[in-house]
VOVORO-843520 format. One record per residue: residue number from 0; x, y, z of N, C-alpha, C in turn. Coordinates in nm, 3 decimals, always signed. Each point is the difference from the previous one (the first is absolute). Example, Ala and Ser with C-alpha at 12.3 -4.5 7.8 and 13.67 -1.06 7.14 Angstrom:
<timis>
{num: 0, nxx: +1.319, nyy: -0.569, nzz: +0.780, caxx: -0.089, cayy: +0.119, cazz: +0.000, cxx: +0.090, cyy: +0.120, czz: +0.000}
{num: 1, nxx: -0.035, nyy: +0.105, nzz: -0.072, caxx: +0.082, cayy: +0.119, cazz: +0.006, cxx: -0.077, cyy: +0.109, czz: +0.073}
</timis>
This chain:
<timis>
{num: 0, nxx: +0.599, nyy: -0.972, nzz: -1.436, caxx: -0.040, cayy: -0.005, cazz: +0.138, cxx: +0.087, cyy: +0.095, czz: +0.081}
{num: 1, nxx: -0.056, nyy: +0.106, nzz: -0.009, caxx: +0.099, cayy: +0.120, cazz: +0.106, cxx: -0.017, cyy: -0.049, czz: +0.145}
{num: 2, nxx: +0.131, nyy: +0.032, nzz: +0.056, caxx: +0.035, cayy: -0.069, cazz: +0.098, cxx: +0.069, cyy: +0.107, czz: +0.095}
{num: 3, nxx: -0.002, nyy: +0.050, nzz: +0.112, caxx: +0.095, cayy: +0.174, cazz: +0.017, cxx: -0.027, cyy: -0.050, czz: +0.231}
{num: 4, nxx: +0.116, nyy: +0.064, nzz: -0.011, caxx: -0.032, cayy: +0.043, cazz: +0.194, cxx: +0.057, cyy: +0.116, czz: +0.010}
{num: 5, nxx: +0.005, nyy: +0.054, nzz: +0.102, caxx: +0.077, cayy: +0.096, cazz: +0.060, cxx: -0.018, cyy: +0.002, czz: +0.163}
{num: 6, nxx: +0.093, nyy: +0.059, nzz: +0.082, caxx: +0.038, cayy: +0.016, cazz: +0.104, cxx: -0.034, cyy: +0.129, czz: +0.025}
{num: 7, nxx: -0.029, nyy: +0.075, nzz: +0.122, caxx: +0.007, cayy: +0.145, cazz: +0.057, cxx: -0.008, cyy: +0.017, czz: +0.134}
{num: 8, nxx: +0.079, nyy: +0.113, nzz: +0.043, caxx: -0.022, cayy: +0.017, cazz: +0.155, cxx: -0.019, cyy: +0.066, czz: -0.001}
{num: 9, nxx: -0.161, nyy: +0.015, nzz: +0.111, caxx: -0.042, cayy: +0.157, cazz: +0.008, cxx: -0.053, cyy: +0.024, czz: +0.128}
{num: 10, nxx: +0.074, nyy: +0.102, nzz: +0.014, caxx: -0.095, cayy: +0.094, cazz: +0.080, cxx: -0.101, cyy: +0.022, czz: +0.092}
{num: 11, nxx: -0.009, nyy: -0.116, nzz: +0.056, caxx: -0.152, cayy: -0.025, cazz: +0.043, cxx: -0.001, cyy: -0.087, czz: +0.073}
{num: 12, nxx: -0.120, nyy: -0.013, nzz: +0.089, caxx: +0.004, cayy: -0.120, cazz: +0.050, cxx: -0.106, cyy: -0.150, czz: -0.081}
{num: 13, nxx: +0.001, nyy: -0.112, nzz: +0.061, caxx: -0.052, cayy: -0.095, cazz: -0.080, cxx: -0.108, cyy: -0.016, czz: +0.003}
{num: 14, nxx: -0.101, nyy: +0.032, nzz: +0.122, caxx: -0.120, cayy: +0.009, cazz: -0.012, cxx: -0.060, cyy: +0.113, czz: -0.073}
{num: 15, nxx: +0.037, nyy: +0.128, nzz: -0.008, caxx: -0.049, cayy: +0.113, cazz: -0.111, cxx: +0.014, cyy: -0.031, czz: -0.133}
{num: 16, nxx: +0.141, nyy: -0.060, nzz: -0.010, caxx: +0.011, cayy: -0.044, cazz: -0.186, cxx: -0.120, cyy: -0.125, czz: -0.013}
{num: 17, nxx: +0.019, nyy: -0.084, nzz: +0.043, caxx: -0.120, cayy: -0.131, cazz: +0.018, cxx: -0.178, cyy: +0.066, czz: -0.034}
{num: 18, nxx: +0.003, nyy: +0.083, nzz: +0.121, caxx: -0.136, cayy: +0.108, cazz: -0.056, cxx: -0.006, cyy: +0.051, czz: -0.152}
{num: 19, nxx: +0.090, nyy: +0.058, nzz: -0.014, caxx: +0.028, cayy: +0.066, cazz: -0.142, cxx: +0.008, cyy: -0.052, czz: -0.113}
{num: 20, nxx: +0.070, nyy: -0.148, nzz: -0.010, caxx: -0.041, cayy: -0.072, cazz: -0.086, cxx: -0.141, cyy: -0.061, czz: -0.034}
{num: 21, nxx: -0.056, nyy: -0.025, nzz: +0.122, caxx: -0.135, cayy: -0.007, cazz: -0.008, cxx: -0.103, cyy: +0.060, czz: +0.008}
{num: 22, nxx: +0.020, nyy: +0.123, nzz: -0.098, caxx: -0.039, cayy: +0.101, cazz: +0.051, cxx: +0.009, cyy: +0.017, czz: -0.165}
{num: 23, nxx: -0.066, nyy: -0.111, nzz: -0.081, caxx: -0.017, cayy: -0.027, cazz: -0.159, cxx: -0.123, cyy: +0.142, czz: -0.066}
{num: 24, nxx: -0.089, nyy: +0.073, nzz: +0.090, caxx: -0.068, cayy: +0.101, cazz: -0.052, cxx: +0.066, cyy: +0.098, czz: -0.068}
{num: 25, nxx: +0.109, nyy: +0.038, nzz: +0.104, caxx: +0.116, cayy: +0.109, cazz: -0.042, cxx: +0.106, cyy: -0.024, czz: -0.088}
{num: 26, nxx: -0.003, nyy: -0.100, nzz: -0.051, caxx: +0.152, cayy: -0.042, cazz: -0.163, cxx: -0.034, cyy: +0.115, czz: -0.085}
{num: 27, nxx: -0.100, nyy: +0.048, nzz: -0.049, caxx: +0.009, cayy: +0.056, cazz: -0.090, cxx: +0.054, cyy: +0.145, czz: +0.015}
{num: 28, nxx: +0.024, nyy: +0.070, nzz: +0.116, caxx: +0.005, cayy: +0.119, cazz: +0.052, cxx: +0.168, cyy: +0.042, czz: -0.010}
{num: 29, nxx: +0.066, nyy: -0.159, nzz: -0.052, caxx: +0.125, cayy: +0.017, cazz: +0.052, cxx: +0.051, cyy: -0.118, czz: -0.094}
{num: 30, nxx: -0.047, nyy: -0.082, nzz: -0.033, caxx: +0.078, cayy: -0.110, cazz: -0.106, cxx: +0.010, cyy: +0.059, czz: -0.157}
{num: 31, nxx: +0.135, nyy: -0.007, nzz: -0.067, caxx: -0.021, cayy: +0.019, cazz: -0.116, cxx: -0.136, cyy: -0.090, czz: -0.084}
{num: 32, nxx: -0.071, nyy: +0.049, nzz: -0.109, caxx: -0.042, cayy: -0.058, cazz: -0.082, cxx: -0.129, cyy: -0.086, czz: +0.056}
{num: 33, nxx: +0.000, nyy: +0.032, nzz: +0.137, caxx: -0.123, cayy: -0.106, cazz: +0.097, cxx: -0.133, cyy: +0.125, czz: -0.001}
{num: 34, nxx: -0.136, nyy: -0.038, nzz: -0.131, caxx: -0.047, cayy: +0.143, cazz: +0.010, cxx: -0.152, cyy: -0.077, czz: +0.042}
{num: 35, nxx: -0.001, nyy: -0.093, nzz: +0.097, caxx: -0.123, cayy: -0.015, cazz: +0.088, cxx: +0.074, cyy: -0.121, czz: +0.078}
{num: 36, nxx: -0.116, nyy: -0.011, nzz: +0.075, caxx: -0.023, cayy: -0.078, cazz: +0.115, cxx: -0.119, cyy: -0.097, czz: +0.043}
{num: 37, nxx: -0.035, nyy: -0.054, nzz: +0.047, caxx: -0.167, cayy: -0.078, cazz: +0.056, cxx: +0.004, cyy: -0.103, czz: +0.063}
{num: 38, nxx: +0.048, nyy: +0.014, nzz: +0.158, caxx: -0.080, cayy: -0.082, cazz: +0.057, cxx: -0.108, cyy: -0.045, czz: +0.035}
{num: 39, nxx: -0.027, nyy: -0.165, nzz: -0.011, caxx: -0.081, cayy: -0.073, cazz: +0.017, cxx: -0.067, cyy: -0.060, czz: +0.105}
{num: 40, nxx: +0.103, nyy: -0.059, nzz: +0.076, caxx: -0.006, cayy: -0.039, cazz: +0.136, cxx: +0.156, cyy: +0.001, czz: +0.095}
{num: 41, nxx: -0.057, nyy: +0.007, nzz: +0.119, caxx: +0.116, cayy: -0.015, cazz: +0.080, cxx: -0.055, cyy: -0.078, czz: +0.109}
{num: 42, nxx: +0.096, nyy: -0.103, nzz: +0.054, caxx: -0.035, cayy: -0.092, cazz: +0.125, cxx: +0.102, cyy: +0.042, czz: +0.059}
{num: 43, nxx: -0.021, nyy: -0.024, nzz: +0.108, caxx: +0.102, cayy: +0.007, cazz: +0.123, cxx: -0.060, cyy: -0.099, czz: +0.114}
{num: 44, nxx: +0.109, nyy: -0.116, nzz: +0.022, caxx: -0.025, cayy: -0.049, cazz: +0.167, cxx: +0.149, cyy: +0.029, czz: +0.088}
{num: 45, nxx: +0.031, nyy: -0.096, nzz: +0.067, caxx: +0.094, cayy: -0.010, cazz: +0.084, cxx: +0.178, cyy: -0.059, czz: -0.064}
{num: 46, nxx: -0.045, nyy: -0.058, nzz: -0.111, caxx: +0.169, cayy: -0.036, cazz: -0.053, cxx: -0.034, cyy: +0.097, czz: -0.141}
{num: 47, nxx: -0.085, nyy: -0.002, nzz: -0.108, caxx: +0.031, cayy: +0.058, cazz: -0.157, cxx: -0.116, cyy: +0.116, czz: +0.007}
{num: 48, nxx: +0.056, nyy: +0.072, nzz: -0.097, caxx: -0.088, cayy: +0.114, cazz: -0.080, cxx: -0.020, cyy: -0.036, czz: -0.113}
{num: 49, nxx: -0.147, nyy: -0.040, nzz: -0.112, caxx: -0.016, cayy: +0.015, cazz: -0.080, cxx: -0.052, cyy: +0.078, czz: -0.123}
{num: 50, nxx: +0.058, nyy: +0.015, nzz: -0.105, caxx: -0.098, cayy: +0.149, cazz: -0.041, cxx: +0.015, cyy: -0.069, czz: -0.161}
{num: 51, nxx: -0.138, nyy: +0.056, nzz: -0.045, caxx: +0.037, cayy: -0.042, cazz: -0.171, cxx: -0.048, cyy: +0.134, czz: -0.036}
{num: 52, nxx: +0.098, nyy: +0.052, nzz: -0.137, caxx: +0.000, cayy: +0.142, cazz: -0.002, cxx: +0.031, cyy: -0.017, czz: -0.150}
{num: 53, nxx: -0.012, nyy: +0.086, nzz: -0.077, caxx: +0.024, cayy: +0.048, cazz: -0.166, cxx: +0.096, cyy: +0.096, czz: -0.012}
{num: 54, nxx: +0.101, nyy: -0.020, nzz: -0.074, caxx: +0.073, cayy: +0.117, cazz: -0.050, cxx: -0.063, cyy: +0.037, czz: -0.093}
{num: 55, nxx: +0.034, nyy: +0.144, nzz: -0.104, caxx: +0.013, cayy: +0.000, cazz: -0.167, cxx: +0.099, cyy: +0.109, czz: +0.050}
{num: 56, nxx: +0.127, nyy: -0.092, nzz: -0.122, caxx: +0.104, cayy: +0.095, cazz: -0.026, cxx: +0.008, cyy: -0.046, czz: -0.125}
{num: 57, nxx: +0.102, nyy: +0.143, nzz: -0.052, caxx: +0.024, cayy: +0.039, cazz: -0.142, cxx: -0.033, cyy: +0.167, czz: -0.008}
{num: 58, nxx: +0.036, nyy: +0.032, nzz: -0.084, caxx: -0.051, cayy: +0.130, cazz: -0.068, cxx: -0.049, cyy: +0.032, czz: -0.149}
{num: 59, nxx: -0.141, nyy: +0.074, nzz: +0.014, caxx: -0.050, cayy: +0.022, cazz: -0.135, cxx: -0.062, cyy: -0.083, czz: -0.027}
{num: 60, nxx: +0.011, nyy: -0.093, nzz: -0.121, caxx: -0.111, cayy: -0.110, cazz: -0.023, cxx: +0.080, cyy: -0.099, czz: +0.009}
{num: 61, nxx: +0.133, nyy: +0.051, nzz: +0.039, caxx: +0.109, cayy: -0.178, cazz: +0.045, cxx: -0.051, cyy: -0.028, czz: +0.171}
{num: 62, nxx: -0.103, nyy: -0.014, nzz: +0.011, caxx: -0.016, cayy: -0.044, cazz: +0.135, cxx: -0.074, cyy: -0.157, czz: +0.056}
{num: 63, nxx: -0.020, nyy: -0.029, nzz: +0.081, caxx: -0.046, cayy: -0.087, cazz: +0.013, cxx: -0.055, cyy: -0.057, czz: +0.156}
{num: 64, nxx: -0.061, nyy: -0.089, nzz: +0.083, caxx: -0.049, cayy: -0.043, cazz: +0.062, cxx: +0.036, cyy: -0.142, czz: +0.089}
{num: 65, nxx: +0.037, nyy: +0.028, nzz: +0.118, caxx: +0.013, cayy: -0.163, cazz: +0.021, cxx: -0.021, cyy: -0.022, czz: +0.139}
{num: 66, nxx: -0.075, nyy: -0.084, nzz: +0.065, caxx: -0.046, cayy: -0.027, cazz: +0.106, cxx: +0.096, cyy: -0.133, czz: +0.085}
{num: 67, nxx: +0.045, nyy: +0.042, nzz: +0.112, caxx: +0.053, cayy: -0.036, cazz: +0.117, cxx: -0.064, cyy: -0.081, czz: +0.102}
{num: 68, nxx: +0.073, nyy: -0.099, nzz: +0.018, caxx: -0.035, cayy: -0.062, cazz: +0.162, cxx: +0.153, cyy: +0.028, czz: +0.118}
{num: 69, nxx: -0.005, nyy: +0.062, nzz: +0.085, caxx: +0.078, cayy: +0.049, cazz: +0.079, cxx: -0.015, cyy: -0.018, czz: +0.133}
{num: 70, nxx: +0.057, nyy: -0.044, nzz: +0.021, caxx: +0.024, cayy: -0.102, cazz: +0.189, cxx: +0.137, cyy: +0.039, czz: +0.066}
{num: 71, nxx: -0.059, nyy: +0.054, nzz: +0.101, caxx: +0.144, cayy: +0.078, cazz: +0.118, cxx: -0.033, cyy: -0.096, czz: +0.054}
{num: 72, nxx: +0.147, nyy: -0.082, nzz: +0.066, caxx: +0.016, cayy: -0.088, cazz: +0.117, cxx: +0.067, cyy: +0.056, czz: +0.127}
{num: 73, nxx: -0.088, nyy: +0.036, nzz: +0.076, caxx: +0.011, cayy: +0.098, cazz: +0.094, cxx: +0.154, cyy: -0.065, czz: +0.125}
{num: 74, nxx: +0.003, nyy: -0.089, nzz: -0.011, caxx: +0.087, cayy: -0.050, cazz: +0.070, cxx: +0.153, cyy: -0.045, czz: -0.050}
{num: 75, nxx: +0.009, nyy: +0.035, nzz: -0.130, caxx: +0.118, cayy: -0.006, cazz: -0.074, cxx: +0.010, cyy: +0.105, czz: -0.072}
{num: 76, nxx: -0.065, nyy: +0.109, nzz: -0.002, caxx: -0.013, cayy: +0.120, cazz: -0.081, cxx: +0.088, cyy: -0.028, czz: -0.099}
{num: 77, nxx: -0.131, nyy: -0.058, nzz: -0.069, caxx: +0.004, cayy: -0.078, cazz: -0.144, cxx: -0.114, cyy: +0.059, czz: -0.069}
{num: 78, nxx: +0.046, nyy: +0.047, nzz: -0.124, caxx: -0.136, cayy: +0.024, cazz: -0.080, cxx: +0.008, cyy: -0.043, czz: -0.117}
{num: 79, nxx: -0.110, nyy: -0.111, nzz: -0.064, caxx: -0.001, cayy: -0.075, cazz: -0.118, cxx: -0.101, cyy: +0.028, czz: -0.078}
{num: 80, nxx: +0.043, nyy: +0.047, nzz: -0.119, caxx: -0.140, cayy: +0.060, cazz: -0.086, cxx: +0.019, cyy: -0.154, czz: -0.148}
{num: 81, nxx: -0.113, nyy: +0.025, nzz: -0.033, caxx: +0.002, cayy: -0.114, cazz: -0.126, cxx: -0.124, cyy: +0.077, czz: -0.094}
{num: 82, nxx: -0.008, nyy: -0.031, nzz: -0.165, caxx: -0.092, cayy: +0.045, cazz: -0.079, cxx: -0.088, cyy: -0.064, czz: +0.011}
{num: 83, nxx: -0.119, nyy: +0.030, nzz: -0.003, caxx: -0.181, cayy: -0.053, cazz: -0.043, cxx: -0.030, cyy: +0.003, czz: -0.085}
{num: 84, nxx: +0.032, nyy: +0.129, nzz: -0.091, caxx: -0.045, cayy: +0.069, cazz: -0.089, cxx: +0.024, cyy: +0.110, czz: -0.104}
{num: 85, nxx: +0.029, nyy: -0.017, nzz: -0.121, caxx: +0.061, cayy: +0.098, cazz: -0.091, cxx: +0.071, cyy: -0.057, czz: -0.130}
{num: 86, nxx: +0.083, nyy: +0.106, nzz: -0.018, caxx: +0.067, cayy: -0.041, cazz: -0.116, cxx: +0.151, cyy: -0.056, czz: +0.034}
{num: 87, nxx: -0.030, nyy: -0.074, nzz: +0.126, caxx: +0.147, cayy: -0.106, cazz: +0.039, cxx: -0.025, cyy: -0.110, czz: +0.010}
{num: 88, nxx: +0.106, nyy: -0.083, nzz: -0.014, caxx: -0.059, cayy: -0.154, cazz: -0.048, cxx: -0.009, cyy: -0.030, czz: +0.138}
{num: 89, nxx: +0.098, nyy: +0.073, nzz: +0.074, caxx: +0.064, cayy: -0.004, cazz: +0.184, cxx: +0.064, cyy: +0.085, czz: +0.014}
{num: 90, nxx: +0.030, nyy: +0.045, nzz: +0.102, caxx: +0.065, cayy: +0.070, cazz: +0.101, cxx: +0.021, cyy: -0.012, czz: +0.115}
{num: 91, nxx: +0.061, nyy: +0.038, nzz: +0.065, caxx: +0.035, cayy: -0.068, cazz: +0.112, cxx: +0.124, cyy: +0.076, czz: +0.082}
{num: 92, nxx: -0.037, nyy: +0.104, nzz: +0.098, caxx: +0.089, cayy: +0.044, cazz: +0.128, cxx: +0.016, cyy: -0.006, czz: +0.109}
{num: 93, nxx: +0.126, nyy: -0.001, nzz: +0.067, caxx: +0.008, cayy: +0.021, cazz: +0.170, cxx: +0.093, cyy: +0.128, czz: +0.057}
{num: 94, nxx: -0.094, nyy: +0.064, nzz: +0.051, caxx: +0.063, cayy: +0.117, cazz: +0.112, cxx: +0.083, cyy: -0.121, czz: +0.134}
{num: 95, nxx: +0.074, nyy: +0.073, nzz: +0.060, caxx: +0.063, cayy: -0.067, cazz: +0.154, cxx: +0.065, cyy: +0.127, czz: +0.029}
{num: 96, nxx: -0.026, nyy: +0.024, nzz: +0.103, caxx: +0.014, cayy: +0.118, cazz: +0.073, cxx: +0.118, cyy: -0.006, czz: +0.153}
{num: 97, nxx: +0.101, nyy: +0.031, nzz: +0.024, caxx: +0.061, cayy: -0.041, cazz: +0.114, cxx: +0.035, cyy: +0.112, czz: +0.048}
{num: 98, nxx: +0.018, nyy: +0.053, nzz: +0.131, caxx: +0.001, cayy: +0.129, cazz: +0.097, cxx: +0.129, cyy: +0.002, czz: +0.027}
{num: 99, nxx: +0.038, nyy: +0.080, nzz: +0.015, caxx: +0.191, cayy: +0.005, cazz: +0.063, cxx: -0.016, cyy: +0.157, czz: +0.041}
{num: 100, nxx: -0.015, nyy: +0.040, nzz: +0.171, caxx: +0.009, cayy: +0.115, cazz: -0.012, cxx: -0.142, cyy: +0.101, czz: -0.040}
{num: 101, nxx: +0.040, nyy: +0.078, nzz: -0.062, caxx: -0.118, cayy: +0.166, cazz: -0.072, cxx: -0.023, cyy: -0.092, czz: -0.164}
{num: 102, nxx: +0.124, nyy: -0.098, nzz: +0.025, caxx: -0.033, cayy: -0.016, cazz: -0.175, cxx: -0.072, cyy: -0.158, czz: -0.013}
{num: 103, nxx: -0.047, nyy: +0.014, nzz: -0.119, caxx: -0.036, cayy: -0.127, cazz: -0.047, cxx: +0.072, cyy: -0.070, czz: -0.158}
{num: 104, nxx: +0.015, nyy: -0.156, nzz: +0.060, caxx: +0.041, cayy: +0.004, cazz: -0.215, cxx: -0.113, cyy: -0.072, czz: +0.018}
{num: 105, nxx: -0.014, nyy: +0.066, nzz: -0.160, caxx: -0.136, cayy: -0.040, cazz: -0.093, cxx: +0.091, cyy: -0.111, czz: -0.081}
{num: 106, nxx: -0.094, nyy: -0.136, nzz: -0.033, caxx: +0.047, cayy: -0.054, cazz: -0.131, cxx: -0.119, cyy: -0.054, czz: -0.050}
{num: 107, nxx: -0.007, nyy: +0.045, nzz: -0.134, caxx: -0.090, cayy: -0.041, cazz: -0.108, cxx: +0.034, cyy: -0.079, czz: -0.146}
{num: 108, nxx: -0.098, nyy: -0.087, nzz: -0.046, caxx: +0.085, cayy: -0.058, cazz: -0.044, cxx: -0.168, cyy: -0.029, czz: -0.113}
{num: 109, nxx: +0.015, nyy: -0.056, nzz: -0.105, caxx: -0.075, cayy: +0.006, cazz: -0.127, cxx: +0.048, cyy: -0.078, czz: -0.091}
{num: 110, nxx: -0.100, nyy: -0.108, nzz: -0.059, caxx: -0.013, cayy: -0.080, cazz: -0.107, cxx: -0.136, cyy: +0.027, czz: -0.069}
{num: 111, nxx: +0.007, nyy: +0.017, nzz: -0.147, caxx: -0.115, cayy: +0.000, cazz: -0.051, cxx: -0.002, cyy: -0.074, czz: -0.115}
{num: 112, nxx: -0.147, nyy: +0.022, nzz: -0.097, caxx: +0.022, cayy: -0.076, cazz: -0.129, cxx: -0.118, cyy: +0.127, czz: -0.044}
{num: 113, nxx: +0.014, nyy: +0.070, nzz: -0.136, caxx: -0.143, cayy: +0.082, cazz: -0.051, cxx: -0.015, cyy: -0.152, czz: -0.108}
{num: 114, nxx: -0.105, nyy: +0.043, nzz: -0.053, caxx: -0.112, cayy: -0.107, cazz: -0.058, cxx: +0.108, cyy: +0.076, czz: -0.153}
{num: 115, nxx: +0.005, nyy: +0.127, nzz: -0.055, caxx: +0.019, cayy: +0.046, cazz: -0.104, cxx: +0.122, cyy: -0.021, czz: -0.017}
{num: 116, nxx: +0.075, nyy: -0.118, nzz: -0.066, caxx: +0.125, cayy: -0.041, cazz: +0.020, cxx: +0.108, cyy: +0.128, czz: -0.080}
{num: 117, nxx: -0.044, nyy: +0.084, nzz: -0.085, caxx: +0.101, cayy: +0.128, cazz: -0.051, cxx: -0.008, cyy: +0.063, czz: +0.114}
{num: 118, nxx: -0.081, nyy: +0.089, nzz: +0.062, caxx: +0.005, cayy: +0.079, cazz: +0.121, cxx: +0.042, cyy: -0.105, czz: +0.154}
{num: 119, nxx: +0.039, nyy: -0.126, nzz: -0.018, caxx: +0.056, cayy: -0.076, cazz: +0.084, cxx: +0.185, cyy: +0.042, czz: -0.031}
{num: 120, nxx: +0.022, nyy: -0.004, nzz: -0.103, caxx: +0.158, cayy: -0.024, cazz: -0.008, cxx: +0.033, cyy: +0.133, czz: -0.020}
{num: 121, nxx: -0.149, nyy: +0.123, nzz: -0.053, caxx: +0.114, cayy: +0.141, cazz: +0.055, cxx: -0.019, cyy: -0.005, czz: +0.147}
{num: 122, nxx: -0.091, nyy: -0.035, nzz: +0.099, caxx: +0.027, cayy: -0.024, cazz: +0.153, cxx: +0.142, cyy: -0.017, czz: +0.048}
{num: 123, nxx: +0.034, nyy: -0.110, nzz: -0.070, caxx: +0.129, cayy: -0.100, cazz: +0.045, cxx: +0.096, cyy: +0.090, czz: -0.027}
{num: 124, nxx: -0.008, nyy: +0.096, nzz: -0.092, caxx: +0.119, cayy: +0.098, cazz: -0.022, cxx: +0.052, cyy: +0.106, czz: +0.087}
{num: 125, nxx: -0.147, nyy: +0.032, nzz: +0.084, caxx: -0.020, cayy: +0.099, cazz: +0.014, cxx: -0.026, cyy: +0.058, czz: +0.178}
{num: 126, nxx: -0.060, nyy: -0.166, nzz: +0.066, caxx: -0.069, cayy: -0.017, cazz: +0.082, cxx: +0.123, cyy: +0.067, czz: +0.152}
{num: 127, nxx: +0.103, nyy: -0.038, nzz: -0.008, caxx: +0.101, cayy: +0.081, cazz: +0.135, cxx: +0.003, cyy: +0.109, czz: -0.030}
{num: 128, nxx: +0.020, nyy: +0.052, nzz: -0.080, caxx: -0.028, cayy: +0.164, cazz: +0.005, cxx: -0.139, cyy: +0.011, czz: +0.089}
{num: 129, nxx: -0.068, nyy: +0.008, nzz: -0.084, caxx: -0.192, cayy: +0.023, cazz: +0.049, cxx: -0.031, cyy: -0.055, czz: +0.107}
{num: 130, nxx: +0.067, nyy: -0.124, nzz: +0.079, caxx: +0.000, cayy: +0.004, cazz: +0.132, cxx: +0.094, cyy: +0.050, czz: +0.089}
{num: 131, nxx: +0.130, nyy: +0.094, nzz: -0.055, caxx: +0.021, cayy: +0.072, cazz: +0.111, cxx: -0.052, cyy: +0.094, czz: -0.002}
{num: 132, nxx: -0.064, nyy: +0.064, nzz: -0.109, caxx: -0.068, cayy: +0.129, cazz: +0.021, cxx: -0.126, cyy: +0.002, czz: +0.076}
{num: 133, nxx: -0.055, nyy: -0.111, nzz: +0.028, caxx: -0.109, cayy: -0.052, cazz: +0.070, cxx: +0.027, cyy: +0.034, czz: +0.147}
{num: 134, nxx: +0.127, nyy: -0.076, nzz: +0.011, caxx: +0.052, cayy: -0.014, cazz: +0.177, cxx: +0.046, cyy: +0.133, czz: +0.019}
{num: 135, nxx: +0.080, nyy: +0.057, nzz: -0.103, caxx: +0.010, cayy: +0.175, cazz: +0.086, cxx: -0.096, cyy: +0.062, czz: +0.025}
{num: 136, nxx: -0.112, nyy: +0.002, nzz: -0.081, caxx: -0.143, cayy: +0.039, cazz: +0.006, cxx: -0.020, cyy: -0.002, czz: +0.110}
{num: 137, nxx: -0.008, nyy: -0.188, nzz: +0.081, caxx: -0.053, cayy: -0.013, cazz: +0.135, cxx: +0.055, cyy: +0.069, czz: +0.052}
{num: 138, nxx: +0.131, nyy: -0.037, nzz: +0.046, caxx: +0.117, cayy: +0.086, cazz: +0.102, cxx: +0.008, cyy: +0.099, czz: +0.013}
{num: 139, nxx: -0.006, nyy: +0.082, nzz: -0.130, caxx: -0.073, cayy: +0.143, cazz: +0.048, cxx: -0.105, cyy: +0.051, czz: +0.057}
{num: 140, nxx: -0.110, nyy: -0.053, nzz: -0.063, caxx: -0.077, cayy: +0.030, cazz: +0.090, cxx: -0.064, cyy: -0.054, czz: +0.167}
{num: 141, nxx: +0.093, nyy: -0.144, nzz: +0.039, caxx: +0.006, cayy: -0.079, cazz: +0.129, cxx: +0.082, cyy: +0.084, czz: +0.091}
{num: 142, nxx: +0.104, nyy: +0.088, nzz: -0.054, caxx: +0.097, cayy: +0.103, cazz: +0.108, cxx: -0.088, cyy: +0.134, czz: +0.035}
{num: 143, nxx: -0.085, nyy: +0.007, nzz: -0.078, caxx: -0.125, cayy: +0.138, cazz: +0.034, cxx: -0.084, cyy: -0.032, czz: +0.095}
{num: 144, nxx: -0.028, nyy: -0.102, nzz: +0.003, caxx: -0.119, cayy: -0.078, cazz: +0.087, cxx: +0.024, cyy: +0.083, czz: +0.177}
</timis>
């Protein structure tokens, strides 16, 4: 069960990064190893944003598919994603976003389970690396914005 967070301050303000994260069409343009996208739906009222959307990451024929339920809580700029669908038993993240200034810290944070328990425990080996390369990914490209 890979388990990983990280911290970052960037650059930005909190409502543009907030956009940007939700802004799930464009991962692939800029996430390692993220080589599609597909949203489904998106709601929006007055407190949450909802969107259910598909990754497939991997490369080559190591890839794979997994569908999202993702809810911004507009009033705690909170964002909670959970699995529907794929080759995870679960998953399960939260963005929180706080403003100080030009900058923002980002914190993200990740629990999962894959269904394929060998490609589960090279995860577990492996998984803080591959999510910081994830978050520089963002951060780089959130300071261009």
């Amino acid at each position: 069960m890979p388990k990983a967070s990280v911290k970052r301050l960037i650059n930005n303000k909190k409502n543009k990064l907030i956009e940007f994260v939700l802004d799930i069409d464009k991962y692939p343009e800029f996430i390692p190893f993220c080589e599609k996208s597909k949203v489904y739906s998106r709601k929006e009222d007055e407190n949450i944003i909802t969107i259910i959307a598909d990754l497939t990451i991997g490369k080559g024929p190591f890839k794979d598919t997994f569908k999202s339920d993702v809810k911004f809580y507009k009033k705690k700029d909170h964002l909670h994603v959970v699995n529907i669908d794929g080759p995870l038993n679960y998953m399960e993240n939260n963005w929180k976003f706080k403003e100080n200034g030009n900058f923002t810290e980002v914190f993200f944070d990740i629990d999962f389970e894959i269904k394929n328990k060998f490609l589960n425990i090279l995860m577990t080996k492996s998984f803080q690396y591959g999510l910081e390369k994830i978050a520089d990914a963002f951060q780089k490209r959130a300071e261009k914005l």
